[in-house]
C-alpha positions in Angstrom: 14.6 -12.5 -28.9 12.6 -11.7 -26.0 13.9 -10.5 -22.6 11.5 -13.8 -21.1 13.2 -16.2 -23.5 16.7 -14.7 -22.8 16.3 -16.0 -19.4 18.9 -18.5 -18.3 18.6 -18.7 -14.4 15.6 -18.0 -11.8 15.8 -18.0 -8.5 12.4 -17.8 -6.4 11.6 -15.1 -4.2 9.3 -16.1 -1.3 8.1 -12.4 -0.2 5.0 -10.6 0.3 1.0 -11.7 0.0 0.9 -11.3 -3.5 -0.6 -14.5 -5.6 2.3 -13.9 -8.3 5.1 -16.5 -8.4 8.2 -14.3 -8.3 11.7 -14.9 -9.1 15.5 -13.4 -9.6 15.3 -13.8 -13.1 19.1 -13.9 -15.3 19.3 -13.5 -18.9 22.3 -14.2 -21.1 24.1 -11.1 -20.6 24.4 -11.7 -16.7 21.8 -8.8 -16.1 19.9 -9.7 -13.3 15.2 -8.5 -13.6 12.6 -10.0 -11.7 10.1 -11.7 -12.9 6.2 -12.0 -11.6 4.0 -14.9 -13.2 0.3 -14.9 -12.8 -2.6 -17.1 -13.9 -3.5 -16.8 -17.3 -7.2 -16.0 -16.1 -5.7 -12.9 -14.5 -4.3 -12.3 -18.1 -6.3 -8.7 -18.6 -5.8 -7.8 -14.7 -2.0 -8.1 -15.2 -1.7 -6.5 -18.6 -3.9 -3.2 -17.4 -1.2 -3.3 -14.5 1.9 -3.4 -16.4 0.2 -0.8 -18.6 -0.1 1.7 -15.6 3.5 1.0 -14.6 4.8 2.3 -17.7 2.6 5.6 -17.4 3.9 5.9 -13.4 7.7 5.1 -15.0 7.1 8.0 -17.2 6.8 10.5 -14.6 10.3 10.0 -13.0 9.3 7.8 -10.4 12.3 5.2 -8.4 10.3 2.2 -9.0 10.5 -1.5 -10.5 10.8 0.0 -14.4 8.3 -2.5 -16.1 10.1 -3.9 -19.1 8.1 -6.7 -21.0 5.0 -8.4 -20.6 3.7 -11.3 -22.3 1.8 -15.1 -21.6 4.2 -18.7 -21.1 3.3 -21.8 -20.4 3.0 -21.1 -16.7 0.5 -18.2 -17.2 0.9 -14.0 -17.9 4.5 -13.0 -16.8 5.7 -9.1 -16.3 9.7 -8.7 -16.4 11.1 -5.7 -14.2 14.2 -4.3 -13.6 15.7 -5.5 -10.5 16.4 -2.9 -8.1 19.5 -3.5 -6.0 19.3 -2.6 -2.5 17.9 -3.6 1.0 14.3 -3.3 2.2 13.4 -0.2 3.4 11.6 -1.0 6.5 14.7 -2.6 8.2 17.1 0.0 6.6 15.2 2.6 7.8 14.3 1.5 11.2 17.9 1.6 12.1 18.3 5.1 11.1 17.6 8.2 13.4 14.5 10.0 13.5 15.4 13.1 11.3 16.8 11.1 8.8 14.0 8.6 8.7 12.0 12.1 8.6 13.5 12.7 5.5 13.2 9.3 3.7 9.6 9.8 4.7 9.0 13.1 3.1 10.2 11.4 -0.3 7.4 8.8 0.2 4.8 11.4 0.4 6.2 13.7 -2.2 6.2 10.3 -4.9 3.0 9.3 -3.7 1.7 12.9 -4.5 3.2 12.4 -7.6 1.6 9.3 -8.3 -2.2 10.9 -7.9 -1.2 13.0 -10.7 -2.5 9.9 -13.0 -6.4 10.9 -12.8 -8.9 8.0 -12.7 -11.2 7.2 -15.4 -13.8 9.4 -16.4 -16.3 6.7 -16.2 -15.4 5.8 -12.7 -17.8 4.4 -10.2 -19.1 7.2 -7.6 -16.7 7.1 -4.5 -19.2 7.9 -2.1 -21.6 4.7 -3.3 -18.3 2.6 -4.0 -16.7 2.9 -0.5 -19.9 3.0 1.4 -20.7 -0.3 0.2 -16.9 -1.5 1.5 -17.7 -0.6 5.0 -21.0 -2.5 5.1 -19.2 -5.4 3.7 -16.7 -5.0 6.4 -19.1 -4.3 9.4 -21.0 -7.1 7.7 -18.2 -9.4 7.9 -16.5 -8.2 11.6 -20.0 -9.2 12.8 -20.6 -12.0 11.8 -17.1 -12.8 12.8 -16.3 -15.5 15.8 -13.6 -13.3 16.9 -14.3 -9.5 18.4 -11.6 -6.9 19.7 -12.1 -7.0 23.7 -12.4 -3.4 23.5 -12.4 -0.1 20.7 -14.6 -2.6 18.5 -17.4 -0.2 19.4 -15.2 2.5 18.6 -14.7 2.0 15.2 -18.1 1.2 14.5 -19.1 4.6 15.6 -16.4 6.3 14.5 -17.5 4.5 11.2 -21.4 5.8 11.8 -20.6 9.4 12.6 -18.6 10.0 9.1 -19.3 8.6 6.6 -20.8 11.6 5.2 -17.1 12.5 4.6 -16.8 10.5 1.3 -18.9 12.8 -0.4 -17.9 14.2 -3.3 -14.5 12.9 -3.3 -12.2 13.3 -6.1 -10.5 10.0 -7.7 -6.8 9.3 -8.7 -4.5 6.2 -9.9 -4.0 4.2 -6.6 -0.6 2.0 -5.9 -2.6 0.2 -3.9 -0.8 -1.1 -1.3 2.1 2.0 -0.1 3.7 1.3 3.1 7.3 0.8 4.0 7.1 -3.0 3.5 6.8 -1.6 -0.3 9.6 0.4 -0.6 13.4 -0.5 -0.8 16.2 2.0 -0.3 18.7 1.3 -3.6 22.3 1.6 -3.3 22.8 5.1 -3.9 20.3 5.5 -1.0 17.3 6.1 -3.2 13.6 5.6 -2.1 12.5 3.3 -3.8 8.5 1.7 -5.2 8.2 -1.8 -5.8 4.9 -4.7 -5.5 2.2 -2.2 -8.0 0.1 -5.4 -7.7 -3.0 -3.7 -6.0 -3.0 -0.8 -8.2 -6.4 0.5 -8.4 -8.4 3.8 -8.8 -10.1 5.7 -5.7 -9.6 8.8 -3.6 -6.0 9.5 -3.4 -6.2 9.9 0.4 -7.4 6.3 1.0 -4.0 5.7 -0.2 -2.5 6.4 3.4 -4.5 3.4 5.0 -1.6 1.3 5.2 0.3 4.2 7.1 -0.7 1.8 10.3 2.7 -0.1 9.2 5.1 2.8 8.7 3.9 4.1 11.8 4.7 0.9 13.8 8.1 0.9 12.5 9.1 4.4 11.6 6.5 6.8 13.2 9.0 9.9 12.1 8.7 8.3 8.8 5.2 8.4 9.1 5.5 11.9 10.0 7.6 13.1 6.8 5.0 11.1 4.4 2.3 12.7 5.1 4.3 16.0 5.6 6.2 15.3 1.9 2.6 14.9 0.3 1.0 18.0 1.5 4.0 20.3 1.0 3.7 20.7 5.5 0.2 22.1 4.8 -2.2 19.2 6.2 -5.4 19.8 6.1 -7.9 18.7 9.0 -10.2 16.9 6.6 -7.7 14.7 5.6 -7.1 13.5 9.6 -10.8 13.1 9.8 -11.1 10.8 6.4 -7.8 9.1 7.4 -9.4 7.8 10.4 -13.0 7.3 8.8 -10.1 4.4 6.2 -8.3 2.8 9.1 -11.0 2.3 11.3 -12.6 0.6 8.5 -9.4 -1.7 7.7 -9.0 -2.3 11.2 -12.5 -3.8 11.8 -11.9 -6.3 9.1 -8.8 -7.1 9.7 -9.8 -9.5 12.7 -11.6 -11.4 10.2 -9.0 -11.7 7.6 -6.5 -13.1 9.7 -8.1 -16.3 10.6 -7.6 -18.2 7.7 -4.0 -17.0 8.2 -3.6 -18.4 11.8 -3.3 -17.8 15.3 0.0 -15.6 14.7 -1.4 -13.4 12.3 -4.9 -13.2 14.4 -2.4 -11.8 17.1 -0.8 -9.4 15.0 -4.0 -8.0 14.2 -5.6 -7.9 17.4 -1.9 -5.7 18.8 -2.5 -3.0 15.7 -5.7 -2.6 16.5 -4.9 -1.9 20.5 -2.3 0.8 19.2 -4.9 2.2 16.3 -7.1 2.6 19.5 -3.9 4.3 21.6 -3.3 6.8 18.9 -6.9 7.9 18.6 -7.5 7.9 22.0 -10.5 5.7 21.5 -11.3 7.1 18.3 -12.0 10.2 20.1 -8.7 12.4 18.8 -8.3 12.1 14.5 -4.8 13.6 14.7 -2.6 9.8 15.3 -0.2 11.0 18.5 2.5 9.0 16.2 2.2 12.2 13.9 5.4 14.7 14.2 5.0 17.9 12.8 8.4 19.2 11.7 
């Protein structure tokens, strides 16, 4: 019998942005997985996914361990093995800043570990690829009804001025979405991956984009993950393409919270004013979040 029709109990989960429908899933036995369900249309998406997890699993990393994946009535379902612990962001908030230092340094040393998994061979150029993301995004800040009061101009330039920095970039396996909202701390006190549902392929540096977050929370956190990933040697090119990522996210971010609501419109609108506050106006690529140890 299959773990998905072993299943006795499931309890929803009402977390994250994620499409999936996801539950506390109980089988038989009393062992407790969780359980993602997709639309069957994103059948191919979500097997390629699962598929990727199992290859990331097999390098040692503390993630959600992928254990089945098959289709139900209700669509393409992945089963996981549930990870008992707290979320990491409020964990680690509480903690002190050497210790959140530390847990940050793991981030950056599995995230290093993750872009061991090289992309396709046949993968589209990165310079053409993400080049074409920023004119979508100027396209659509522009044409948005919103604008930031001020550093809107900022990012634009910055934008303008470097983009010649994508050239010749190499490719990894992405996560996709790593930030401390994605991580859980177990109850050994292990780091710990979870939500591989963006997963994608592209420079491996794009991958610190959502840094923004850990450094709102955690900013010693921030500090040890970029730290952990370059072994303490970080190398100035990475500051300049780290700002060339976020002051493309940022732009469309105003946008994308709309259709969310005035509260998320807010939120946007505040990480943009402290984007702007680390840079100094775009003017300073080294974030004044960032703690070198």
């Amino acid at each position: 019998m299959s773990v998905y029709e072993n299943i006795v109990s499931r309890t929803p989960i009402d977390k994250g942005w994620s499409g999936d429908q996801k539950y506390c899933a109980v089988t038989a036995d009393g062992k407790k997985h969780l359980l993602r369900i997709s639309p069957i249309d994103r059948l191919e998406r979500k097997r390629r996914e699962y598929e990727k997890m199992r290859e990331v699993a097999q390098l040692g990393i503390p993630m959600c361990l992928p254990v089945e994946f098959g289709t139900c009535e209700e669509g393409a379902y992945s089963i996981q093995s549930w990870i008992d612990g707290e979320d990491a962001e409020e964990k680690i908030m509480a903690m002190d800043a050497a210790k959140q230092y530390c847990y940050g340094m793991d981030a950056g040393r599995i995230l290093a570990k993750i872009h061991t998994i090289p992309a396709p061979v046949d993968a589209p150029d990165w310079e053409l690829r993400f080049n074409a993301k920023i004119d979508r995004k100027i396209a659509m800040y522009e044409s948005c009804e919103l604008k930031y009061e001020s550093g809107g101009d900022a990012f634009l330039s910055y934008l303008a001025e470097n983009r010649y920095l994508l050239r010749g970039r190499p490719q990894s396996y992405q996560h996709g979405d790593y930030h401390i909202g994605n991580m859980m701390i177990d109850q050994d006190g292990v780091l710990t991956i979870i939500d591989f549902d963006r997963d994608d392929f592209g420079d491996p540096w794009e991958e610190f984009n959502r840094i923004v977050w850990c450094a709102q929370a955690a900013p010693a956190f921030a500090s040890g993950m970029v730290d952990g990933y370059f072994d303490g040697k970080v190398p100035m090119e990475f500051w300049k393409l780290l700002a060339l990522y976020i002051s493309s996210n940022t732009l469309s971010s105003l946008p994308w919270a709309i259709s969310f609501g005035e509260g998320e419109i807010q939120v946007m609108r505040k990480q943009a004013a402290q984007v702007l506050e680390w840079y100094d106006g775009m003017k300073n690529v080294v974030p004044t979040w960032y703690m070198a140890k």
